[in-house]
BADRENVO-570301 format. One record per residue: x, y, z of N, C-alpha, C, O in turn; residue in three letters; residue number from 1. Coordinates in Angstrom, 3 decimals. Atoms other than C-alpha are relative to their C-alpha. Layout:
! BADRENVO-570301
{node {X, Y, Z}, {X, Y, Z}, {X, Y, Z}, {X, Y, Z}, 'ala', NUM}
...
! end
This chain:
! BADRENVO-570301
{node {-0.652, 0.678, 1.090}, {1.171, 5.767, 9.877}, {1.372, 0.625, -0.174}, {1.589, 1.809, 0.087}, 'unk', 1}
{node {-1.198, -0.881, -0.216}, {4.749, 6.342, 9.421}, {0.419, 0.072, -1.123}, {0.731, 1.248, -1.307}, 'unk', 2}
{node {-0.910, -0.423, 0.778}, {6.443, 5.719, 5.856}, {-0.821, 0.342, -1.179}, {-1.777, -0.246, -1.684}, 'unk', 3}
{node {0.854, -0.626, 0.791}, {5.598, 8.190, 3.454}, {0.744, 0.162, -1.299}, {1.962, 0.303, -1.187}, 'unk', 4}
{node {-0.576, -0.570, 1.280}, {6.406, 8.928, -0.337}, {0.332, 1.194, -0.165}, {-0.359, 1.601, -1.098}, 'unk', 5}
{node {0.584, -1.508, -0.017}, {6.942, 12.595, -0.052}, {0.407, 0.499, -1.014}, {0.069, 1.670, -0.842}, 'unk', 6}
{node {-0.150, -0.266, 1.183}, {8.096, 13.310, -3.408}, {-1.647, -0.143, -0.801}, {-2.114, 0.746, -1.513}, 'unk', 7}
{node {1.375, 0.403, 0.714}, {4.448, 11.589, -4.643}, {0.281, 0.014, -1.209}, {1.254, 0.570, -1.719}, 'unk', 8}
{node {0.344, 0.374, 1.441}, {3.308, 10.438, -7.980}, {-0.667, 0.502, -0.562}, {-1.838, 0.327, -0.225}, 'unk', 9}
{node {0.937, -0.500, 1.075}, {1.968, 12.425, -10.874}, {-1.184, -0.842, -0.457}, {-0.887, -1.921, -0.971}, 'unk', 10}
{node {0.839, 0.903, 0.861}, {-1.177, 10.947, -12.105}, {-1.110, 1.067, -1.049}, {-2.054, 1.844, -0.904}, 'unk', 11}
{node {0.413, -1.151, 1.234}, {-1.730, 12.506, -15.623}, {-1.592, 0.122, -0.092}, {-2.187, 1.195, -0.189}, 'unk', 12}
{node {1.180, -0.016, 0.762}, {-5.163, 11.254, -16.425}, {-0.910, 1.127, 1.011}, {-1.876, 1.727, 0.539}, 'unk', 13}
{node {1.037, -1.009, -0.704}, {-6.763, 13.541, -13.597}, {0.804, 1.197, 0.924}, {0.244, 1.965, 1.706}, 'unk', 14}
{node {-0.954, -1.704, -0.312}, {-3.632, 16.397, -12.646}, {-0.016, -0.317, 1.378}, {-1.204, -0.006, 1.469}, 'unk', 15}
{node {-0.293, 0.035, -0.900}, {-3.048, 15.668, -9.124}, {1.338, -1.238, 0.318}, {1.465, -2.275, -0.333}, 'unk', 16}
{node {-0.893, 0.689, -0.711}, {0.151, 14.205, -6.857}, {-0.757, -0.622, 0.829}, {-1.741, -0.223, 1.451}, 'unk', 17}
{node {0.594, 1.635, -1.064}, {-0.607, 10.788, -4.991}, {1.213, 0.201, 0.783}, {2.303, 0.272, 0.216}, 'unk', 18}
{node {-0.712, 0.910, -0.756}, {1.184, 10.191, -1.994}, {-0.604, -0.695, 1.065}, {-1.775, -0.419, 1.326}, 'unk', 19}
{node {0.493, 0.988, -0.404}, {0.876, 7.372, 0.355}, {0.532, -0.282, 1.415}, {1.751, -0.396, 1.540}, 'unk', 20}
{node {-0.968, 0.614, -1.286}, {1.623, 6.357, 4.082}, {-0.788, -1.042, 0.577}, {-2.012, -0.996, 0.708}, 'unk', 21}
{node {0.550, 0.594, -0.202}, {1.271, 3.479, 5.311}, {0.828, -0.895, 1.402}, {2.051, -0.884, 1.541}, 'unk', 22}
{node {-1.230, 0.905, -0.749}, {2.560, 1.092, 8.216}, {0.827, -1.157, -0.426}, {1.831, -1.360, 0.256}, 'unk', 23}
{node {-0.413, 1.176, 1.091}, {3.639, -1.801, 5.998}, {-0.326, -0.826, 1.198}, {0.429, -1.220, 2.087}, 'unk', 24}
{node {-0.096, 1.040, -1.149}, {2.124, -3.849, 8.184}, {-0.691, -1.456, -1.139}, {-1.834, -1.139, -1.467}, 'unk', 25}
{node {0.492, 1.267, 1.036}, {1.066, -7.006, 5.817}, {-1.622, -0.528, 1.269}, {-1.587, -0.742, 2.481}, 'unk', 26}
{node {1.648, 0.863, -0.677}, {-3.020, -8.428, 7.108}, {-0.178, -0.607, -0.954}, {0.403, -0.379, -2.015}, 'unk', 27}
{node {0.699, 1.267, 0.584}, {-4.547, -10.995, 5.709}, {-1.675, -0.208, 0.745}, {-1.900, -0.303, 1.951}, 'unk', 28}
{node {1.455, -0.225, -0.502}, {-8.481, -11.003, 6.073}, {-0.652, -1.441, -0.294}, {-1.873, -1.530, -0.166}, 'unk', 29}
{node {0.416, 0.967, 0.164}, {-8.801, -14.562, 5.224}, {-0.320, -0.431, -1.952}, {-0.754, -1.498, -2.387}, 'unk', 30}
{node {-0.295, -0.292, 1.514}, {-8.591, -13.969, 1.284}, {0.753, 0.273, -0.799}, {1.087, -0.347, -1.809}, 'unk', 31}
{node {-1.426, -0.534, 0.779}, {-5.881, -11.611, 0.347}, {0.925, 0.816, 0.962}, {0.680, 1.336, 2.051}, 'unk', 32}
{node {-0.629, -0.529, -1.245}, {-3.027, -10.326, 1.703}, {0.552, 1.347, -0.550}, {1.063, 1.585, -1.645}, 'unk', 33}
{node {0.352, -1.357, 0.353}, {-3.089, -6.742, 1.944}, {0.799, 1.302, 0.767}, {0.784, 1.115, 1.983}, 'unk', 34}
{node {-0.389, -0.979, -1.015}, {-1.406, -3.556, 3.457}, {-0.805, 1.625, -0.244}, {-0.906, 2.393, -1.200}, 'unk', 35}
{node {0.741, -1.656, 0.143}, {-3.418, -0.276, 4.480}, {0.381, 1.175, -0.254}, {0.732, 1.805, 0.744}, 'unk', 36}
{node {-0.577, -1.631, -0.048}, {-2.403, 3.028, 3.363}, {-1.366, 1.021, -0.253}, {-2.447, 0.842, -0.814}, 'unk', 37}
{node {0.726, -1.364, 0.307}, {-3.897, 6.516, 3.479}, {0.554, 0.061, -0.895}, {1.622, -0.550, -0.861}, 'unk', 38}
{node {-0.198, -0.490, 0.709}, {-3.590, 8.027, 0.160}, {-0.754, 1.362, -0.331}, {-1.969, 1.455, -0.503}, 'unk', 39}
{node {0.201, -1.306, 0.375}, {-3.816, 11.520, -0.594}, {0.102, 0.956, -1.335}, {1.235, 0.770, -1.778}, 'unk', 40}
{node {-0.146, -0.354, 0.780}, {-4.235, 13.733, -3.505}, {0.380, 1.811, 0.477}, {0.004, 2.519, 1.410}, 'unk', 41}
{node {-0.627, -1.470, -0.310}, {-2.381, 17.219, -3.809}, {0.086, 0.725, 1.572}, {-0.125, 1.881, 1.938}, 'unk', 42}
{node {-0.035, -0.143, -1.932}, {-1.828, 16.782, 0.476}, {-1.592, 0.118, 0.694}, {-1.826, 0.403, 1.869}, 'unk', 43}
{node {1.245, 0.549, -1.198}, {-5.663, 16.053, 1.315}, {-0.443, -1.516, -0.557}, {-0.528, -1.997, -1.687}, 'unk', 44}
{node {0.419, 1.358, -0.323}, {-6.753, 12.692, 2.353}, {-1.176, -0.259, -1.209}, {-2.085, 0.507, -1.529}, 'unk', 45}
{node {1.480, 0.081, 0.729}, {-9.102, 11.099, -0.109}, {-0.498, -1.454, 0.597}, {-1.688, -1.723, 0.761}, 'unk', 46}
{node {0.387, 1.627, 0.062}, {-8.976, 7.182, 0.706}, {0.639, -0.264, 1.373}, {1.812, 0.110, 1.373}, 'unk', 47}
{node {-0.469, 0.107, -1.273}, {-8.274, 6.278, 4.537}, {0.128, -1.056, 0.399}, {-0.971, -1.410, 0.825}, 'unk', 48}
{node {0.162, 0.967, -0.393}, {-7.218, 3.099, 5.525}, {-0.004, -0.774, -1.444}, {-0.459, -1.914, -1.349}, 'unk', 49}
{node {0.385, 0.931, 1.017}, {-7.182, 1.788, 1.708}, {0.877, -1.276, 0.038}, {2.053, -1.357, 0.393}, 'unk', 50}
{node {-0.587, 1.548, -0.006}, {-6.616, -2.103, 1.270}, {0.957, 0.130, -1.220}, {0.326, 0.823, -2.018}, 'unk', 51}
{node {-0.928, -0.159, 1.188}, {-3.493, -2.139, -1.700}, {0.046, -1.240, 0.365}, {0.271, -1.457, 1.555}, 'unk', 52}
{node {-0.394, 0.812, -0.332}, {-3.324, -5.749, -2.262}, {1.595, -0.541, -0.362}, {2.154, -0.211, -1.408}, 'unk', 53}
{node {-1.053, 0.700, 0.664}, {-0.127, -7.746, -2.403}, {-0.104, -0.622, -1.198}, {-1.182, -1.120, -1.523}, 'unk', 54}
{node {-0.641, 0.476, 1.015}, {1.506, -8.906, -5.440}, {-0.041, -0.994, -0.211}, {0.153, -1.337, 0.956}, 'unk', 55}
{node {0.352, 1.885, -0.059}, {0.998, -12.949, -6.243}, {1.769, -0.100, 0.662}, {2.125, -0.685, 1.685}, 'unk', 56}
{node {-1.320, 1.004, 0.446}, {4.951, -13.276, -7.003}, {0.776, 1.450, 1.962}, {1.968, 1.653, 2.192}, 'unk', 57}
{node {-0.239, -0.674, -1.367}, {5.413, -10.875, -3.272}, {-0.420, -1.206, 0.727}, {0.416, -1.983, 1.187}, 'unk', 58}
{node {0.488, 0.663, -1.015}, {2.870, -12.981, -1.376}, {1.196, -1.749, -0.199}, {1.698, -2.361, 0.744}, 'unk', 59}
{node {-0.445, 1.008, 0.292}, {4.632, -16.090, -3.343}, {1.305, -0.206, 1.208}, {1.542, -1.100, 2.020}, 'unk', 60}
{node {-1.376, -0.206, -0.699}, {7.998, -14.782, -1.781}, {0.177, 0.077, 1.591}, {1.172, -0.316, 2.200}, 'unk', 61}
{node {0.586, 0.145, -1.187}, {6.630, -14.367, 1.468}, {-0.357, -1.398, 0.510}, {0.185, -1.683, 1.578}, 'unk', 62}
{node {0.011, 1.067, -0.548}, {5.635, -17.566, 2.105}, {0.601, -1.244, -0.118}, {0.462, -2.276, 0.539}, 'unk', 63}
{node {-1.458, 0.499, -0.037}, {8.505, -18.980, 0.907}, {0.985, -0.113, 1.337}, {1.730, -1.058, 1.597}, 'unk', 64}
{node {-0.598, -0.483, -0.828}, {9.895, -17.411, 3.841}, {-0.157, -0.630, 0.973}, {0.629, -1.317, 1.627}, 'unk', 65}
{node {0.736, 0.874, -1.405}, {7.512, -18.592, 6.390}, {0.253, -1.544, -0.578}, {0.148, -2.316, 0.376}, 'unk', 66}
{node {-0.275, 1.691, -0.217}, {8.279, -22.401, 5.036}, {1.103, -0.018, 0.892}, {1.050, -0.406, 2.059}, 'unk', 67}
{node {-1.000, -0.031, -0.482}, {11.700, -21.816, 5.637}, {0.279, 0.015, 1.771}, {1.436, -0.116, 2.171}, 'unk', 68}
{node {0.111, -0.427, -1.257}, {11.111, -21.262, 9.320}, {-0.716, -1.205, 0.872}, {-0.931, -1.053, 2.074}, 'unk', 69}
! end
């Protein structure tokens, strides 16, 4: 996976830094459209491969795109 947050995100309610890498590769599983990232807490892996789905008014914009074409 290549692009990473490396600053990461505080997340108060449980004291650890999130960061995230992922390929931005956009999939679609026949439902939603989704991109995988590892996410890590305080630099170890907790979630491998997690689905983050797209955004409505992203996917919206996206296939805006693909009409255009």
């Amino acid at each position: 996976m290549s692009a990473t947050v490396p600053e990461g995100q505080l997340l108060p309610g449980i004291g650890v830094i999130e960061t995230v890498e992922s390929d931005n590769i956009l999939r679609w599983d026949g439902a939603d459209l989704y991109v995988e990232q590892d996410v890590y807490h305080n630099g170890q892996l907790v979630h491998r491969r997690y689905r983050r789905r797209v955004t409505r008014p992203v996917a919206q914009a996206i296939a805006q795109m693909l009409a255009q074409h």
